[in-house]
C-alpha positions as CSV (number, residue, x, y, z in Angstrom):
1,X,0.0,0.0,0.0
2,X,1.3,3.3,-1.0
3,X,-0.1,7.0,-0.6
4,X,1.9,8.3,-3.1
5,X,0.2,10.9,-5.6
6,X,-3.2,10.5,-4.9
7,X,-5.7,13.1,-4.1
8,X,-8.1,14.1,-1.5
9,X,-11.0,11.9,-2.2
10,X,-8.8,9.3,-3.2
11,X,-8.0,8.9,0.5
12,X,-11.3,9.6,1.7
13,X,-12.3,6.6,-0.1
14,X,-10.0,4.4,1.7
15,X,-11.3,1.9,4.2
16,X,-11.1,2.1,7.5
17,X,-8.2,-0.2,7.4
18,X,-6.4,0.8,4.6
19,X,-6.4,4.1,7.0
20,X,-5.2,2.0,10.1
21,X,-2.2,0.7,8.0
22,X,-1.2,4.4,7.1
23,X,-1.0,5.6,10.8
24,X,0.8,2.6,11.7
25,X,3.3,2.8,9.2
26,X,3.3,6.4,10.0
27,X,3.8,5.3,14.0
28,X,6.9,3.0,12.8
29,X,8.6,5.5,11.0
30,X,8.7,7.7,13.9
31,X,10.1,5.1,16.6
32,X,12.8,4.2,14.1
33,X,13.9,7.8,13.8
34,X,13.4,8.2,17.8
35,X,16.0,5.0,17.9
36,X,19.5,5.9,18.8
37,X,23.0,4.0,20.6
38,X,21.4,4.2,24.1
39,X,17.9,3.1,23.6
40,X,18.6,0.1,21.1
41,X,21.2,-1.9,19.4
42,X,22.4,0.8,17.3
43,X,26.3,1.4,17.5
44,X,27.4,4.9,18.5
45,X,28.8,5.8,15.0
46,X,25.0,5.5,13.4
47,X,24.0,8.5,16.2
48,X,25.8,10.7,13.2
49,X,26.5,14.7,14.9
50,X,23.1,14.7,16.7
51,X,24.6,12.9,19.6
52,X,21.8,12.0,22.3
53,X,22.8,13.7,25.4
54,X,24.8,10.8,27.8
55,X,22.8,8.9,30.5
56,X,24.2,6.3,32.7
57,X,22.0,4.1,34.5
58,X,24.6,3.6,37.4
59,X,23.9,5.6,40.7
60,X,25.7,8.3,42.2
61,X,28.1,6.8,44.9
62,X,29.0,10.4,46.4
63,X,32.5,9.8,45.9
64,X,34.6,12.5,44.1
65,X,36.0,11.8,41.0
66,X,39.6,10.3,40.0
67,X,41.7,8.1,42.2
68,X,39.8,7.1,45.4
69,X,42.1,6.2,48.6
70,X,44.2,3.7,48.5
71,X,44.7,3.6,45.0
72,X,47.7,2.4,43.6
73,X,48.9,5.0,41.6
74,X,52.1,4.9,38.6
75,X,54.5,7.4,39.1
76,X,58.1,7.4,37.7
77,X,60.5,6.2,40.6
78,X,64.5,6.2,41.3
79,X,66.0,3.0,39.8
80,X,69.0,1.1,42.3
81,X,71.0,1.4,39.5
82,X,71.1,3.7,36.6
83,X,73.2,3.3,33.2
84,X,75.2,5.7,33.7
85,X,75.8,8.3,36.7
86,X,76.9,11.9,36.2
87,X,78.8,13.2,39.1
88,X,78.6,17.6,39.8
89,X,81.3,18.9,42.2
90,X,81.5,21.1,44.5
91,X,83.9,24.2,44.2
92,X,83.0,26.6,46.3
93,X,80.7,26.9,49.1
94,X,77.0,27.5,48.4
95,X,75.8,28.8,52.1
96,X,76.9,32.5,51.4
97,X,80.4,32.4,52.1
98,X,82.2,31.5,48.8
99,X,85.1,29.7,50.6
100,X,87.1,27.1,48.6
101,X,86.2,23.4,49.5
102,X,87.1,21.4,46.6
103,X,89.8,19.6,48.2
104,X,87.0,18.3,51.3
105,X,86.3,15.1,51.8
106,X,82.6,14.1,50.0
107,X,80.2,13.4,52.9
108,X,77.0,12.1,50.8
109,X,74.9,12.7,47.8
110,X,71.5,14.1,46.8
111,X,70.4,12.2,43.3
112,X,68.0,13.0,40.6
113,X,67.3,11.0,38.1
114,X,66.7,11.7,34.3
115,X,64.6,9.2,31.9
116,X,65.3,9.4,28.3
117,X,65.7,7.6,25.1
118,X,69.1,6.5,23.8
119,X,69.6,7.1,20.2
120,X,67.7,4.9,18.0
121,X,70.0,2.9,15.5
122,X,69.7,-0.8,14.5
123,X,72.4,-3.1,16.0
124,X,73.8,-4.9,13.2
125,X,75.6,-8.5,14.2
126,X,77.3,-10.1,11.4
127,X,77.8,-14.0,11.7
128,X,80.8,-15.5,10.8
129,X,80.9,-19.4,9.7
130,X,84.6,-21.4,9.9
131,X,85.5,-22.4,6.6
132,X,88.2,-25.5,6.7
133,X,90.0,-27.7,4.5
134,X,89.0,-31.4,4.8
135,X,92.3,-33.3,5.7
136,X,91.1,-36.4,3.8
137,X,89.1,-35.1,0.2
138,X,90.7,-31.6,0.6
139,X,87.0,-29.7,0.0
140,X,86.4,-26.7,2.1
141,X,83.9,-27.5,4.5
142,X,81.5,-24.5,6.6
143,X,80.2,-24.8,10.2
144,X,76.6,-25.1,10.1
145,X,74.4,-21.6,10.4
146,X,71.9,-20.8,13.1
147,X,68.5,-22.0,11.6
148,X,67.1,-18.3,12.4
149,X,70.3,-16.8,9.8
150,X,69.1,-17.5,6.4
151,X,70.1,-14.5,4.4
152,X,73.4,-12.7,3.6
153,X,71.3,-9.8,5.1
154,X,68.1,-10.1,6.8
155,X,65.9,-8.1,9.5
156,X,65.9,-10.2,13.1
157,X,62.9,-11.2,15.5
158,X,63.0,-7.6,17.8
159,X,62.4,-5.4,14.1
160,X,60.1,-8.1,12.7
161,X,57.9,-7.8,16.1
162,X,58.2,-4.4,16.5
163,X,56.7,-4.1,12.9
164,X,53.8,-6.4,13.5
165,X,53.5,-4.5,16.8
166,X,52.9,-1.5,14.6
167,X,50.3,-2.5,12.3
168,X,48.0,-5.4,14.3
169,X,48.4,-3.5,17.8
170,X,48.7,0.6,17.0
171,X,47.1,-0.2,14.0
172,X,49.2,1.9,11.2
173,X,49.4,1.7,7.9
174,X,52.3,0.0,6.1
175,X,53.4,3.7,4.7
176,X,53.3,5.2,8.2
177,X,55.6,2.4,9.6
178,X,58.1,2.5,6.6
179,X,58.0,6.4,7.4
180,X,58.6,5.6,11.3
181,X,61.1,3.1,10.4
182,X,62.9,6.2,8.5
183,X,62.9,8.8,11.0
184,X,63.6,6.6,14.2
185,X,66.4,4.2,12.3
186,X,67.4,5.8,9.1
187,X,66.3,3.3,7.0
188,X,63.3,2.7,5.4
189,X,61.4,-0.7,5.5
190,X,59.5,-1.9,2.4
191,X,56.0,-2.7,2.4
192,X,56.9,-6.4,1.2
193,X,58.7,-6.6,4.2
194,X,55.6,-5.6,6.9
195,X,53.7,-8.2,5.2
196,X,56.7,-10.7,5.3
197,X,56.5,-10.2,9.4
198,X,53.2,-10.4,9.6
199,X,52.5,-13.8,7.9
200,X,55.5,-15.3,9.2
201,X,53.9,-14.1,12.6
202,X,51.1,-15.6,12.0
203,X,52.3,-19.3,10.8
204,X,54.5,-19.1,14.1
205,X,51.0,-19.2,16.6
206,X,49.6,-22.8,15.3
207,X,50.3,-24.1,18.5
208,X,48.8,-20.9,20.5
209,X,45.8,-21.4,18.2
210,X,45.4,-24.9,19.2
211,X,45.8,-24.2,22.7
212,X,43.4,-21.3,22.7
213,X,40.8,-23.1,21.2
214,X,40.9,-26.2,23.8
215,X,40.9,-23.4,26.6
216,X,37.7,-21.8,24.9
217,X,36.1,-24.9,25.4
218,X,36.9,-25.5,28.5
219,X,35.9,-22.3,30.1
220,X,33.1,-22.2,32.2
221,X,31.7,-19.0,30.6
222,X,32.7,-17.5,27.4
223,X,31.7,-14.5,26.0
224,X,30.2,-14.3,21.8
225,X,29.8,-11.9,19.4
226,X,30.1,-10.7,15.8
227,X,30.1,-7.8,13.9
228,X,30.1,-7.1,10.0
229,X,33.1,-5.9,8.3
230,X,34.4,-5.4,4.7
231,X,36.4,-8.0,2.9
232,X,37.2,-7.2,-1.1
233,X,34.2,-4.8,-0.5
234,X,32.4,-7.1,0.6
235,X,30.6,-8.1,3.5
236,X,32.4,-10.5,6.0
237,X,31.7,-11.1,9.7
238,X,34.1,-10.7,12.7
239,X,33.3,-13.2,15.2
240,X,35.1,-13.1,18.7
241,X,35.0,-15.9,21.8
242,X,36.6,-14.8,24.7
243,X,37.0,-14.8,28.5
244,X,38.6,-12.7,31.0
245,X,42.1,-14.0,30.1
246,X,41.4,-15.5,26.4
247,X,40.7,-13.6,23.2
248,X,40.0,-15.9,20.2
249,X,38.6,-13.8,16.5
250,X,37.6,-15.3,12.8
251,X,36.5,-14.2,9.5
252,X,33.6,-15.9,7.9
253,X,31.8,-14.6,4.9
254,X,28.4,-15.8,7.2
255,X,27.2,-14.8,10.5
256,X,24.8,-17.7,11.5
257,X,25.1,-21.3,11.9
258,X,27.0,-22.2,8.9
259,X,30.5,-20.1,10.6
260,X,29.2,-21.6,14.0
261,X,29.9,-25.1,12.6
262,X,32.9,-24.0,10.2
263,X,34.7,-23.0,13.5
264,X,33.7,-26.5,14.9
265,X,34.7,-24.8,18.4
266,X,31.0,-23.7,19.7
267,X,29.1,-27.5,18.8
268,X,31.3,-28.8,21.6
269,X,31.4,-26.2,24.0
270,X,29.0,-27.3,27.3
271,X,29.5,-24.0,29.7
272,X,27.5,-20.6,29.8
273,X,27.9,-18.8,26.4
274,X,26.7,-14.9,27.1
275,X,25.5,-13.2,24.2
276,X,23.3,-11.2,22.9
277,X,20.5,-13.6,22.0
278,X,21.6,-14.2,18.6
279,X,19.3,-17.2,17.4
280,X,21.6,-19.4,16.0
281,X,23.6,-19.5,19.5
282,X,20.6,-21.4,20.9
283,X,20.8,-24.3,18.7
284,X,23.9,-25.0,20.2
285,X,24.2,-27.7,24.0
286,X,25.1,-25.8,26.1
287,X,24.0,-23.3,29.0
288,X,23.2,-19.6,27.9
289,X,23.2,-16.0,29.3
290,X,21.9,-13.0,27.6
291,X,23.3,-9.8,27.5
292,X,21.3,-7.4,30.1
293,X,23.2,-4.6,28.3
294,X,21.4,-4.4,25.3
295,X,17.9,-5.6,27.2
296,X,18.3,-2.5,28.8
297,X,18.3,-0.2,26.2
298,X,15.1,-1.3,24.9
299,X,13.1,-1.3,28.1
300,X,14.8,2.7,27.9
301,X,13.1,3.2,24.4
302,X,9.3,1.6,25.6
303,X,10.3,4.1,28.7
304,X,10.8,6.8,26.9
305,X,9.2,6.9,23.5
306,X,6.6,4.9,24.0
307,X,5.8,6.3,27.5
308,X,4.7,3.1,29.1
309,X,6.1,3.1,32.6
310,X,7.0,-1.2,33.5
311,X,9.7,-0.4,31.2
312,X,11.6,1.9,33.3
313,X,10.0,-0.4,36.7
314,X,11.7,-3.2,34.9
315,X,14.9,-1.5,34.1
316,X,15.0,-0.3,37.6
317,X,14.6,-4.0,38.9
318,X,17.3,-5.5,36.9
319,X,20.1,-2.6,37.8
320,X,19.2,-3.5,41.3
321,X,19.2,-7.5,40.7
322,X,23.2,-7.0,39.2
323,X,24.1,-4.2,42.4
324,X,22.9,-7.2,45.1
325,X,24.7,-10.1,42.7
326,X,27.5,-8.0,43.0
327,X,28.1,-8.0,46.7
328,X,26.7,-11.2,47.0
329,X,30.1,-12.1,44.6
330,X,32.0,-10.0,46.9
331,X,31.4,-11.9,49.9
332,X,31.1,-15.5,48.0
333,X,28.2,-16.2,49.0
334,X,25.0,-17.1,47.0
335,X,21.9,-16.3,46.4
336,X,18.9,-18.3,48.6
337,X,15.9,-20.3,46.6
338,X,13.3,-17.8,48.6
339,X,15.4,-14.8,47.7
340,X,15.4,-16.1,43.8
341,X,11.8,-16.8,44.0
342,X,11.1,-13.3,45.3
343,X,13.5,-11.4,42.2
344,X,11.8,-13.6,40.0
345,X,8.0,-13.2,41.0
346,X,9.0,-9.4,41.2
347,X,10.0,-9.8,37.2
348,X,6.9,-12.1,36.3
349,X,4.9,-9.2,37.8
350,X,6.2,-6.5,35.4
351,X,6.1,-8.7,32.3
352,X,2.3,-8.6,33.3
353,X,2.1,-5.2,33.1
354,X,3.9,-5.3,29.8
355,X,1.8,-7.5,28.8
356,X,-1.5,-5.6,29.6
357,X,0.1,-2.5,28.3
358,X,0.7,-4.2,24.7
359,X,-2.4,-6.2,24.1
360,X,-2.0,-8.2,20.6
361,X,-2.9,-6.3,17.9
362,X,-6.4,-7.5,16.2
363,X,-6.0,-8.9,12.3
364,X,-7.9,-6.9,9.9
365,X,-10.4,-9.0,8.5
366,X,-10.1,-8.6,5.2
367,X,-6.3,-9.2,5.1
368,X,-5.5,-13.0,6.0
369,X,-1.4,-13.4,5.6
370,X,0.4,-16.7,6.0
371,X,3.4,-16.5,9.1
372,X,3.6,-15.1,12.2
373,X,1.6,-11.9,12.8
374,X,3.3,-8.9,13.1
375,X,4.3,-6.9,16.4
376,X,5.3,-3.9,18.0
377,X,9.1,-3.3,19.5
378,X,7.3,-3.8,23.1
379,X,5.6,-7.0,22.3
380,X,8.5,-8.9,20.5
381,X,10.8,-7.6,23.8
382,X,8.2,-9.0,26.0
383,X,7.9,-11.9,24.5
384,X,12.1,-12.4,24.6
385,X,11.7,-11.5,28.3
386,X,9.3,-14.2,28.9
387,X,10.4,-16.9,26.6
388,X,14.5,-16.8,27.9
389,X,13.9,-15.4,31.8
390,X,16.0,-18.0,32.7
391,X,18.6,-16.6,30.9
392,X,17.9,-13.3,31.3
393,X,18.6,-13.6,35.0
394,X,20.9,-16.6,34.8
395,X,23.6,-13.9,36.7
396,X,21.6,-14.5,39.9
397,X,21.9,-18.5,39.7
398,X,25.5,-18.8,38.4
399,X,27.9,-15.9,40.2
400,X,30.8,-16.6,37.5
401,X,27.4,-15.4,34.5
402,X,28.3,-11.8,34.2
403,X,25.2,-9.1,33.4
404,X,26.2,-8.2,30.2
405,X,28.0,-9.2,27.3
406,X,30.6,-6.5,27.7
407,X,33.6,-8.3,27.5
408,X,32.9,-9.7,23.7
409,X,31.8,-6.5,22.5
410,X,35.0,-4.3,24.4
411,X,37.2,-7.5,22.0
412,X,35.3,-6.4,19.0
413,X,35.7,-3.0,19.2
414,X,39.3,-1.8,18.6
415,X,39.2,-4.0,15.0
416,X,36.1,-2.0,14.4
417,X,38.8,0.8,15.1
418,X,41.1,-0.5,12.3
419,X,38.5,-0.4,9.5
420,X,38.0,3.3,10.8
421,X,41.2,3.7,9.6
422,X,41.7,1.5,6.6
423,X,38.4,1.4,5.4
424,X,38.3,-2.5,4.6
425,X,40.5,-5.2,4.3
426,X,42.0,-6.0,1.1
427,X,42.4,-10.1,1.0
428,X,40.4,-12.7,3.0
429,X,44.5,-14.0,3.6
430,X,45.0,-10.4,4.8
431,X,42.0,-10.3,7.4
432,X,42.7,-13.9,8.3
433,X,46.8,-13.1,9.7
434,X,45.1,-10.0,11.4
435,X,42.6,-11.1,13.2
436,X,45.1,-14.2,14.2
437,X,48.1,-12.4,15.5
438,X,45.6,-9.8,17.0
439,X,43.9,-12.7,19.4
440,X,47.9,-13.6,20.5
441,X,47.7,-9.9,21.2
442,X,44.7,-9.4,22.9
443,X,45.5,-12.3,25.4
444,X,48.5,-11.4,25.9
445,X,47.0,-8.1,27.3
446,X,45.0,-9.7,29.4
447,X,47.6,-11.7,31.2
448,X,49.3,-8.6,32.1
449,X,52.4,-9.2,29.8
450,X,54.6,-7.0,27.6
451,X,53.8,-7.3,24.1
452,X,56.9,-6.9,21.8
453,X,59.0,-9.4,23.7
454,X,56.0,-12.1,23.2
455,X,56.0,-10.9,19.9
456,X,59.4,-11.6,19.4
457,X,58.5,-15.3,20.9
458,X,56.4,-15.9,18.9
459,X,58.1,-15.3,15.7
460,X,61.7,-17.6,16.6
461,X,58.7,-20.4,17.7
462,X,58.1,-20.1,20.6
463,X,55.1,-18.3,21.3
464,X,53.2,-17.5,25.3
465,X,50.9,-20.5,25.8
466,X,48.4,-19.2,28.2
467,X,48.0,-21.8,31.0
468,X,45.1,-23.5,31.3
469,X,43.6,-21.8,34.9
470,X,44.0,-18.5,33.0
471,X,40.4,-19.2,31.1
């Protein structure tokens, strides 16, 4: 139906539910454009420059901001012993008497200390191999060459790492690190070369892959996402699986079940997977939890755009369900049955309420359409609500089931950050050794270790292998 070019008794003519269509079409149009980052699943870049002013559903604490007492701060601090140590003397007395004391005896010293950076310069070692006559064929025979010297001149693990560090971590171009390479070094590192370092880094984590993978599985909760991105200007999708210490990411030119089973990592994982109620992610065996995060946001829009007042109730309820979890975590203690049936009675109550708010909406007769009937925003979150409670609360049974699915969309978001800056990737092999090298990254990271000198690992073979308690 379409009310394009027709006149004034042209619409009067219309029926009474060609008329009902119109303002409900009408009604939809205006709650999509009312639809923003913090009342649905839109990211923050689709909010454009009309940025929606910033509300935080956490409550004021009455502390004042930045570092609270007993905060360890970072400050720079004296080192025992410094490269090198400058000695002043003392000629002549500083107290206001000018007399001559540079032949008396040094009592002590007062120090400072200065932080700097030597000169950059690459260290160049040149390897020599013995060359000897044999004694019984009289051929020249050479000593055998370290299986990491394989060139008459080649680039060693430290530049190589600190070239992959460039691109996957600080995420520069290959021109900006040639350019870097040239004012820090002198010398200018070809393009060919970046990508030389980079797949070689990449071939050198099979075994971290395998290991990460088995530690994925065995976590008790892992967190899932996925987010589009381009590929050959096309559309590919960035799926991430991670934990607190883990960081696992792929490319797959799908989104659903077919890259679920292409990973063959999710069909035989059998602990909490928190998400954000992706449907293909409940075809798999195992337990689930659903990101309160986004469930938030659209109880904010019904709230707010929609003016129907369980919504905000129910947001209300489910901040204050996550504060008690919290310092019920805190003391490691859990939750009774009689306090779970009271948060969960509380929650039936205001999906009531929703549900009397958003009665179904009546079928015009003279339209009969095969499939499910259509619904509002309200009704198909109400019905999510009610259909996977158990997982919408499943942080009250389980303390280890976080409230949201923050953690797998904070591991999504810096790549996002990369195609800000590159626009796409060019090669599916391209996006494949980034994405690879960036999970070795990303858990390193998270274990609290330095990342060039893993890098560096990694590329003469022997890469961090998280241990297995770190999941």
């Amino acid at each position: 139906m379409s009310c394009a070019m027709k006149t004034d008794d042209e619409l009067l003519a219309w029926g009474q539910d060609d008329l009902h269509g119109l303002v409900s079409y009408c009604s939809d149009l205006q709650k999509q454009v009312a639809q923003n980052s913090q009342n649905s699943s839109k990211p923050p870049s689709s909010d454009g420059y009309a940025k929606p002013k910033p509300k935080s559903l956490r409550k004021k604490t009455g502390r004042k901001p930045g570092g609270q007492s007993g905060h360890i701060g970072h400050t720079l601090q004296q080192v025992d012993n410094p490269d090198y140590t400058v000695v002043h003397k003392l000629a002549m007395c500083s107290c206001g008497c000018n007399s001559d004391i540079s032949s008396s005896p040094v009592v002590g010293y007062e120090t400072r200390q200065v932080f700097d950076l030597p000169p950059q310069k690459f260290e160049v070692t040149e390897h020599r191999a013995e060359v000897k006559v044999c004694p019984n064929t009289g051929k020249k025979v050479c000593a055998a060459w370290p299986e990491d010297v394989s060139a008459p001149v080649q680039y060693g693990p430290n530049l190589l790492a600190f070239l992959v560090y460039l691109n996957v971590q600080q995420l520069l171009p290959y021109q900006r690190i040639g350019q870097i390479c040239a004012d820090l070094f002198g010398l200018r590192v070809s393009d060919a070369t970046i990508q030389a370092a980079i797949i070689a880094a990449k071939q050198s984590l099979a075994t971290f892959q395998v290991e990460l993978i088995q530690q994925i599985q065995e976590a008790p909760v892992v967190h899932a996402d996925e987010s589009g991105i381009r590929i050959e200007n096309k559309l590919y999708w960035l799926h991430v699986l991670s934990t607190e210490h883990l960081t696992w990411y792929e490319v797959h030119c799908k989104r659903g079940r077919e890259a679920i089973d292409s990973f063959d990592i999710l069909p035989h994982y059998r602990g909490t997977l928190i998400h954000d109620c992706w449907a293909p992610y409940f075809e798999l065996q195992c337990q689930h939890g659903l990101c309160n995060g986004h469930i938030l946001r659209e109880l904010t829009f019904v709230h707010e755009e929609l003016h129907q007042p369980w919504a905000k109730t129910l947001c209300d309820l489910l901040v204050e369900m996550n504060r008690v979890a919290n310092d019920h975590k805190n003391q490691g203690i859990d939750f009774t049955q009689d306090e779970l049936l009271t948060w969960h009675c509380r929650y039936n109550e205001l999906i009531e309420q929703g549900r009397a708010a958003n009665p179904a909406i009546p079928t015009p007769s003279s339209r009969k359409k095969r499939g499910r009937k259509k619904q509002t925003k309200a009704q198909n979150l109400l019905n999510r609500l009610e259909k996977y409670q158990t997982w919408v609360l499943a942080f009250l049974d389980n303390r280890l089931v976080p409230f949201t699915n923050n953690q797998g969309e904070q591991d999504i978001r810096m790549i996002k950050v990369k195609l800000k800056i590159s626009g796409c990737f060019r090669t599916i092999t391209g996006a494949q050794c980034f994405v690879s090298i960036r999970s070795y990254i990303s858990t390193i990271r998270k274990n609290s270790l330095q990342i060039l000198p893993a890098l560096s690992s990694a590329i003469i073979g022997k890469p961090f292998i998280p241990s297995p308690a770190s999941g």
